[in-house]
C-alpha positions as CSV (number, residue, x, y, z in Angstrom):
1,X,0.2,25.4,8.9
2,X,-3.7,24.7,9.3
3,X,-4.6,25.8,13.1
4,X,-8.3,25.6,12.4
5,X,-10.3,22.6,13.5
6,X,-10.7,22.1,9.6
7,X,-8.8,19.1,8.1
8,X,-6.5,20.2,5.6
9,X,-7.2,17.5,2.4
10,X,-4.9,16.7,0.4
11,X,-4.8,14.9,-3.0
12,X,-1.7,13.1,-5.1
13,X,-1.1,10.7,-7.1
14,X,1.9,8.3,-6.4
15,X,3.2,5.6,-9.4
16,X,4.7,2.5,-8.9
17,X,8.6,2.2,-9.8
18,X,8.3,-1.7,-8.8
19,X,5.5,-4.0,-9.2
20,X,2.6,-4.4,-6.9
21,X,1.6,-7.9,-5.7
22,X,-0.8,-8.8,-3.0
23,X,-1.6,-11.5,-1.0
24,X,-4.3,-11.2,1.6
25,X,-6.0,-14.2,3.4
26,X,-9.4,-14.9,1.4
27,X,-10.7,-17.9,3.3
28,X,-12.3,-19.1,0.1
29,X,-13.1,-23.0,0.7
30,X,-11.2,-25.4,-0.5
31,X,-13.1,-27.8,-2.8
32,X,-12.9,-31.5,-2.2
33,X,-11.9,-32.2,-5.6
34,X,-8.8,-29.6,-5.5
35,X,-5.5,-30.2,-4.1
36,X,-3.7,-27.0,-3.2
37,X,-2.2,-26.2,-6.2
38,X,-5.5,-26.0,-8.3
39,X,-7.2,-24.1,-5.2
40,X,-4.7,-21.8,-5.8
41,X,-5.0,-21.2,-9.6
42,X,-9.0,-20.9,-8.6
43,X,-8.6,-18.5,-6.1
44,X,-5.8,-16.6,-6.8
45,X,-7.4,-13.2,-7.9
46,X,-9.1,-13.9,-4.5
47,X,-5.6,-12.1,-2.5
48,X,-6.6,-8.4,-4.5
49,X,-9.0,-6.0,-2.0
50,X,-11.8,-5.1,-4.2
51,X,-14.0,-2.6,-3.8
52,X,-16.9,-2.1,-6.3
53,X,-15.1,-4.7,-8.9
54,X,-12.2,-2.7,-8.6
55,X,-8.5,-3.4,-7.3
56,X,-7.5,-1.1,-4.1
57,X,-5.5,-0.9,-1.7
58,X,-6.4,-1.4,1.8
59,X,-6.7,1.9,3.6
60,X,-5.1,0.4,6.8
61,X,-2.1,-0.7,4.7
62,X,-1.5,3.0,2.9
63,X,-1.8,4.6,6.5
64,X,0.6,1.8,7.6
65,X,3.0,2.3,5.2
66,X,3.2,6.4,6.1
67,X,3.2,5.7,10.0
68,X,6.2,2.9,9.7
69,X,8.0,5.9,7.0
70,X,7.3,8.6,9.6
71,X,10.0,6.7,12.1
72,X,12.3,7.4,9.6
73,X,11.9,11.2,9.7
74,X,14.4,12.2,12.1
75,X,13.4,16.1,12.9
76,X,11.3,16.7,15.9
77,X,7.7,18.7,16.4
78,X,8.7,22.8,16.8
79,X,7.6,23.5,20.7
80,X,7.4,19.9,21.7
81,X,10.8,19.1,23.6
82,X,12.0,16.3,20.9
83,X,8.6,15.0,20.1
84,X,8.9,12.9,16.5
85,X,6.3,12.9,14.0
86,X,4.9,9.2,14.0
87,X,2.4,9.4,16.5
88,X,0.7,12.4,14.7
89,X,0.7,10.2,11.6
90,X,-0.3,7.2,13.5
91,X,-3.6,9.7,15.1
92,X,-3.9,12.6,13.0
93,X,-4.1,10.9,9.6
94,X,-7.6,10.3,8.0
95,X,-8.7,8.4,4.9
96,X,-12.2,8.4,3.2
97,X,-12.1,5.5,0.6
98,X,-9.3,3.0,-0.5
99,X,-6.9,4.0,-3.5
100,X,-7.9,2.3,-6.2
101,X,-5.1,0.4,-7.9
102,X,-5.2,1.9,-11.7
103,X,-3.2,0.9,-15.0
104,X,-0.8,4.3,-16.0
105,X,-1.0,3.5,-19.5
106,X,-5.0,3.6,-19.8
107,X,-6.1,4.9,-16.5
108,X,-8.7,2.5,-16.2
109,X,-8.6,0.3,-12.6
110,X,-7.4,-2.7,-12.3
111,X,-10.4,-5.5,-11.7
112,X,-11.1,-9.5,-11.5
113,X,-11.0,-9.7,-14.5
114,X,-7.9,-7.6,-16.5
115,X,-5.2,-8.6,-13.3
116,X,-2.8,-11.0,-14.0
117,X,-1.0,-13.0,-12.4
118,X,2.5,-14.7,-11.3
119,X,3.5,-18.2,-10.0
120,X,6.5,-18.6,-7.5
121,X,7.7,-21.2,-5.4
122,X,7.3,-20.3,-1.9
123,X,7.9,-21.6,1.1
124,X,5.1,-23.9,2.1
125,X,4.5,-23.1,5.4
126,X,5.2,-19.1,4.9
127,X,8.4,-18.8,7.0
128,X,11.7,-17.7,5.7
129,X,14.3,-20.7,5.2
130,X,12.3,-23.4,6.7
131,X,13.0,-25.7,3.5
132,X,9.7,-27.7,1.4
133,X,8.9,-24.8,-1.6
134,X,5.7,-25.4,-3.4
135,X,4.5,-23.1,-6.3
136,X,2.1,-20.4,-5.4
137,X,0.3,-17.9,-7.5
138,X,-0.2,-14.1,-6.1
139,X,-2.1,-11.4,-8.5
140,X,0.4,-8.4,-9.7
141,X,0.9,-5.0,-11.6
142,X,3.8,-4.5,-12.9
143,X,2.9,-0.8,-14.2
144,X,0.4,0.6,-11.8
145,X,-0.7,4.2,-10.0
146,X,-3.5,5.7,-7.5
147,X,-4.8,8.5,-6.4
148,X,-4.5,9.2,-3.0
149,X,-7.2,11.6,-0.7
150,X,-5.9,12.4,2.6
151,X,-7.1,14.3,5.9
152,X,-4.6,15.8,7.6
153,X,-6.2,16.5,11.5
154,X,-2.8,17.4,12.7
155,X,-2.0,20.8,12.2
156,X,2.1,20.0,13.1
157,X,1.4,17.8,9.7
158,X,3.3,20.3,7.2
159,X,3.6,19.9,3.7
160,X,7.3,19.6,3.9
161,X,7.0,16.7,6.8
162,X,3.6,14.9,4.8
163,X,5.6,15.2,1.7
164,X,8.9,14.2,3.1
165,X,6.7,11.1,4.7
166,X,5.3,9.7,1.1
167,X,8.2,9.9,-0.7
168,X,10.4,7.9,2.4
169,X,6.9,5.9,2.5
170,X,7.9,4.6,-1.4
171,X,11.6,4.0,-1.3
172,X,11.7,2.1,2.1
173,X,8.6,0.6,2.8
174,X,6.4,0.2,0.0
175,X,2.9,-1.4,-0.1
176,X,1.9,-5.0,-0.5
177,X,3.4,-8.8,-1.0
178,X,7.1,-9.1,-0.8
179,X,7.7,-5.1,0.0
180,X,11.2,-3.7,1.0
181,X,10.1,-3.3,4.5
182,X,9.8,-7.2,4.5
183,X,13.2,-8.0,2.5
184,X,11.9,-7.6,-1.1
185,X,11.5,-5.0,-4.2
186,X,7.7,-5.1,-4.8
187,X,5.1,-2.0,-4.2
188,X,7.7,0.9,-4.4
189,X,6.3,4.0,-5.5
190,X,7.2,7.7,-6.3
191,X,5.2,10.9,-6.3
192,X,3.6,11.9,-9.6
193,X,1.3,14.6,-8.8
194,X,0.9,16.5,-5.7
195,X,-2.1,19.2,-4.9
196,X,-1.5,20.7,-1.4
197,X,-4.8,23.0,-0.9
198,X,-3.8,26.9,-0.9
C-alpha cells in the first residue's frame, strides 16, 4: 500500500473483446439542403472524441466506467467499519490525458479519417420501444486497444482492489454506445498488460 502523499501511477493496456461504438452529441448544424439522414452520413465521424486527430476516449467516461464497476466490488476498506470502495474511486482516481483509441493489429490510432462506420435503425426519438425506427450511422472499432495512465491518490486503492475494478469494469460495464451497462454488447474489454510500479 502507498502511504505517502505520492500518487502511485499506474499503466495498462486493456483490449477490446466487443466492438467499440460512440455516439456523443456534436451539435454540428444541420444544412438546409440535408434531411436527417444525409446530416447524418455528413457528420457521423462527428460522435468520436478526438484529441490531436486522434480517436479517445473521454476521461470522464473511463473514470465512470471504474466508479459504476467499483459498486460491484463487494469487500469493504480494512479499519473503516464496512466502508465500500466506490467513493475512493469516485475521489481518489486521477487521469492526465484521454486513452487514445488504437488499432491492435498496427498500433497506429484510430483518426477521422481510417474509422469506419455502421448504419442501424434506431429509434427515432432515442427511447427504448417507443415505435418510428429511422436508420442512423455511429462510428465503430471492431478490434481496438488503449493504453491507460492512472493516479491512484487513495492509498486503500490496492492492486488487488484497482485490478479487481478494471477487469469487473470490462465484463459489466464497458465503455461507449450500446454498452452492457445500458442492455447491449459493445465496448467490453479485458486486461492485456498491466505495470503496477514496484
Amino acid at each position: 500500500m502507498n502511504t505517502s502523499l505520492q500518487p502511485t501511477k499506474l499503466t495498462f493496456t486493456i483490449e477490446g473483446i466487443s466492438p467499440y461504438s460512440s455516439s456523443r452529441y456534436h451539435g454540428e448544424p444541420q444544412q438546409t439542403s440535408e434531411d436527417a439522414g444525409h446530416y447524418d452520413d455528413r457528420t457521423w465521424r462527428d460522435k468520436c472524441t478526438y484529441v490531436d486527430g486522434k480517436c479517445v476516449i473521454p476521461i470522464a467516461a473511463f473514470h465512470n466506467c471504474l466508479c459504476d464497476a467499483a459498486g460491484r466490488i463487494t469487500s469493504t476498506i480494512p479499519g473503516t467499519r464496512g466502508q465500500r470502495y466506490k467513493g475512493r474511486f469516485e475521489q481518489g482516481v486521477y487521469f492526465r490525458d484521454a486513452p487514445v483509441l488504437k488499432n491492435p493489429l498496427t498500433l497506429e490510432p484510430y483518426t477521422r479519417d481510417n474509422i469506419i462506420s455502421v448504419k442501424l435503425l434506431q429509434n427515432s426519438d432515442g427511447k427504448r420501444g417507443s415505435g418510428t425506427r429511422v436508420p442512423r450511422t455511429f462510428p465503430i472499432a471492431y478490434k481496438w486497444e488503449a493504453d491507460i495512465e492512472m493516479e491512484l491518490l487513495d492509498p486503500q486503492l490496492t492492486e488487488d482492489i484497482v485490478r479487481d475494478c478494471v477487469e469487473k469494469a470490462g465484463m459489466y460495464i464497458g465503455l461507449g454506445r450500446w454498452r452492457p451497462q445500458n442492455r447491449g454488447s459493445n465496448g467490453r474489454f479485458q486486461v492485456k498488460k498491466w505495470q503496477w510500479p514496484s
